[in-house]
C-alpha positions as CSV (number, residue, x, y, z in Angstrom):
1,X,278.0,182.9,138.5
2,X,277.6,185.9,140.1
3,X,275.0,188.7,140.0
4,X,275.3,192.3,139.6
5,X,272.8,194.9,141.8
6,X,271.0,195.2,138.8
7,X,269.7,191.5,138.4
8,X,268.4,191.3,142.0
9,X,264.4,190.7,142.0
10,X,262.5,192.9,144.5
11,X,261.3,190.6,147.5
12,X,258.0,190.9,149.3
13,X,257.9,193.7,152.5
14,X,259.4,191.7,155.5
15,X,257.0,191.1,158.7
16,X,257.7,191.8,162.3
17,X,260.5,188.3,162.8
18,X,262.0,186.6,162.8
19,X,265.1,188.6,162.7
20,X,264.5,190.9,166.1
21,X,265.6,187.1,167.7
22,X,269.5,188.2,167.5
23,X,268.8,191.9,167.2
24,X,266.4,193.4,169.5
25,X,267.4,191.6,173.4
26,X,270.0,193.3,175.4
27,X,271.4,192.2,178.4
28,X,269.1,192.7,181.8
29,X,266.0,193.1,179.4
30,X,263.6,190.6,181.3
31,X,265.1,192.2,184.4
32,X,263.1,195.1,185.2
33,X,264.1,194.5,188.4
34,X,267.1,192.1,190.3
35,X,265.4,188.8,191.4
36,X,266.4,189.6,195.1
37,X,264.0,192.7,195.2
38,X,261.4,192.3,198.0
39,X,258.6,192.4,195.7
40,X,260.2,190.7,193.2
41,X,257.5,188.4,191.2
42,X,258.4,185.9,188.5
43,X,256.2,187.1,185.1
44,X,255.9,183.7,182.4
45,X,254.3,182.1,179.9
46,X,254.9,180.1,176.9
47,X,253.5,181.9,173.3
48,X,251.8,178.8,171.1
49,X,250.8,179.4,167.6
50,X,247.2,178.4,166.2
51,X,247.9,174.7,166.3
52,X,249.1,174.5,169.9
53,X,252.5,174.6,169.0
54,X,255.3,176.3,170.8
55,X,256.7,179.4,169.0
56,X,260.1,179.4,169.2
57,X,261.0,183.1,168.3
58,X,259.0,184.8,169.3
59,X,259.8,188.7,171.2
60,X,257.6,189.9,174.5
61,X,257.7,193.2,175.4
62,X,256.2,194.7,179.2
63,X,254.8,198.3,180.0
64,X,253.6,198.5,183.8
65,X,253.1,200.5,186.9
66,X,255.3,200.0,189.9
67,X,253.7,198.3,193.0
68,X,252.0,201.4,193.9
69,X,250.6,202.3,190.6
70,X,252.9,205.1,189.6
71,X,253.9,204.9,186.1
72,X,257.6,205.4,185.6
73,X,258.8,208.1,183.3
74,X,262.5,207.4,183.5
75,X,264.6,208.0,180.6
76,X,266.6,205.5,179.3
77,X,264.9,201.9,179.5
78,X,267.8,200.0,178.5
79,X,270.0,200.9,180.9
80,X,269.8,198.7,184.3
81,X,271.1,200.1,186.9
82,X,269.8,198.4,189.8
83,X,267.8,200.4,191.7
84,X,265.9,202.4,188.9
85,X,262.5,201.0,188.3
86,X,261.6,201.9,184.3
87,X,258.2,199.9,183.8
88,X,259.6,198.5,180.6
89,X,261.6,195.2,179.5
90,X,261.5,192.8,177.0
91,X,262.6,189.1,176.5
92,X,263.0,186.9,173.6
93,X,261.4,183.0,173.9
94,X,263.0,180.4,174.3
95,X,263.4,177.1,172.1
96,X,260.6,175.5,173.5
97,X,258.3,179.3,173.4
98,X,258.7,180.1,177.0
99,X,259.7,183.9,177.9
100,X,260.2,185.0,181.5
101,X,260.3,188.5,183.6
102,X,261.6,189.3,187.2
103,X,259.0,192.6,187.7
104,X,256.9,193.6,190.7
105,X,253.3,193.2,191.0
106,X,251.9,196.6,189.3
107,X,249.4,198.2,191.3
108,X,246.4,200.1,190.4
109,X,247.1,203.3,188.4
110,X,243.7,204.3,190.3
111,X,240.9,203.9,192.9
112,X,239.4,200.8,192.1
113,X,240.8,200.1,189.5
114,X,242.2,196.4,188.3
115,X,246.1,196.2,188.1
116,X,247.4,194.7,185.0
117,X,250.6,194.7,182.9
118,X,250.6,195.6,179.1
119,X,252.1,193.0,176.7
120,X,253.9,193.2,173.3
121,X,254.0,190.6,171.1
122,X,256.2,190.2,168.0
123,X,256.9,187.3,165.8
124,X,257.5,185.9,162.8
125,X,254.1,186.0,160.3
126,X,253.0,189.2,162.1
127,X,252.6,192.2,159.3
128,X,252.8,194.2,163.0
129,X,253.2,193.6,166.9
130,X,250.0,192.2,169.1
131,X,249.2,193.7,172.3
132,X,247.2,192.5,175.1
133,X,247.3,192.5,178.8
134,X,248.0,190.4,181.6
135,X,246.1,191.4,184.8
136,X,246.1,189.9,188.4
137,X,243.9,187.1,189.1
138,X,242.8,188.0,192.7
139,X,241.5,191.6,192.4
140,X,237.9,190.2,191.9
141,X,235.9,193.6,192.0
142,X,237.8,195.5,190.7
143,X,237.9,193.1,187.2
144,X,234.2,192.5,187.5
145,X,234.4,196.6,187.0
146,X,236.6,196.9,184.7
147,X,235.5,199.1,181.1
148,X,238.0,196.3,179.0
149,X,237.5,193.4,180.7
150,X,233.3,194.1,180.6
151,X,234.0,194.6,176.5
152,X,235.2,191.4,175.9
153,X,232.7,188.3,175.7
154,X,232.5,186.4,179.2
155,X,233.6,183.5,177.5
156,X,237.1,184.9,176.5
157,X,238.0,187.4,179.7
158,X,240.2,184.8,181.5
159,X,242.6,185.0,178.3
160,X,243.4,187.9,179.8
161,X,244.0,187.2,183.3
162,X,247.5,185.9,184.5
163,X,247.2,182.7,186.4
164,X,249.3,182.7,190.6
165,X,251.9,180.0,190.1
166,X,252.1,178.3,193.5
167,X,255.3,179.7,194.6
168,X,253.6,183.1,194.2
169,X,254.8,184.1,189.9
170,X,252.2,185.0,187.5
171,X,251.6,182.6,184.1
172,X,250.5,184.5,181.5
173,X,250.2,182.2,178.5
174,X,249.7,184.1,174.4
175,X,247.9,182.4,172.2
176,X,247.6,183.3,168.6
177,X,244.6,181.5,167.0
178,X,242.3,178.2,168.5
179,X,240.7,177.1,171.3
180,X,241.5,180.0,173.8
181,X,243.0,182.5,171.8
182,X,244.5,185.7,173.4
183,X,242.3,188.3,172.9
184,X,244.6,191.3,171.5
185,X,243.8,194.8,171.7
186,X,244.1,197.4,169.1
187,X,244.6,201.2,169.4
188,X,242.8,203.5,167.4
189,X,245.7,205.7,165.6
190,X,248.9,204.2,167.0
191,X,251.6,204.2,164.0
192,X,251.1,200.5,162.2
193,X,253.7,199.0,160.2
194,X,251.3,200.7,157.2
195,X,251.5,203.8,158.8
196,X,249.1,205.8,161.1
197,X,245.1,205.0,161.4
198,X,243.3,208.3,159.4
């Protein structure tokens, strides 16, 4: 039997997935730059829900410096062009949770200070997107210094730290609950799903 418009029941407000799976990548997205750069560095991980489990649609998005620290403000970051550096991508998981980026190393956006890379997450059961940050294990004093790092309970910092694969990539695995969850940042009056913070 069929229904008319005026017998459909009102659902629930959607959360963040899992439809972005088919809707959000584009083509080059976990590219930010081509894998036969100089600098070119391997950025992965694999995103595991609160019972160790593999999340299989799940979206990561990257903001970063260049290797020299300089944060791009080129317009358009979809377009790939080649040669223009944008500081942005975004990759969808995998099957098995596993998302991969072909980036450079950011450097430091200052004196002293400990390079890292910002990171997006969005999947499904989210009411809104997690963000967190992946920094580079060997810059030792400068992480010791850092205002974030020093906020977050000792116990939990390496969370936060990418691990050196040994053929030189970065593993930065997301967890969202259980023994070594992520720790996720939140930003005083950045537009929510709800709207802004008052």
């Amino acid at each position: 039997m069929a229904r008319t418009p005026g017998d459909l029941t009102p659902i629930p407000a959607q959360t963040v997935g899992p439809f972005f799976g088919f809707a959000l990548p584009y083509e080059g997205g976990p590219d930010l730059v081509d894998r036969s750069h100089p600098q070119a560095v391997r950025l992965h991980g694999t995103v595991y829900d609160g019972d160790g489990v593999p999340v299989p649609d799940a979206l990561i998005e990257i903001w970063q410096p260049d290797g020299e620290g300089r944060i791009p403000a080129e317009p358009g970051s979809l377009h790939r062009d080649g040669h223009t550096f944008t500081g942005w991508g975004r990759a969808a998981v995998d099957a098995v949770g596993h998302y991969s980026f072909t980036t450079v190393e950011p450097g430091p956006t200052s004196a002293g200070a400990a390079p890292f890379i910002l990171v997006t997450v969005f999947a499904r059961g989210l009411m809104d997107r997690l963000f967190t940050r992946a920094y580079l294990p060997e810059h030792t004093e400068a992480l010791a210094a850092d205002p974030l790092l020093a906020s977050v309970p000792e116990d939990r910092r390496h969370t936060l730290i990418a691990a050196r694969d040994d053929d030189g990539g970065l593993r930065f695995d997301i967890r969202f609950q259980g023994q070594d969850e992520t720790v996720f940042l939140s930003y005083p009056n950045t537009p929510q799903v709800t709207g802004p913070v008052d």
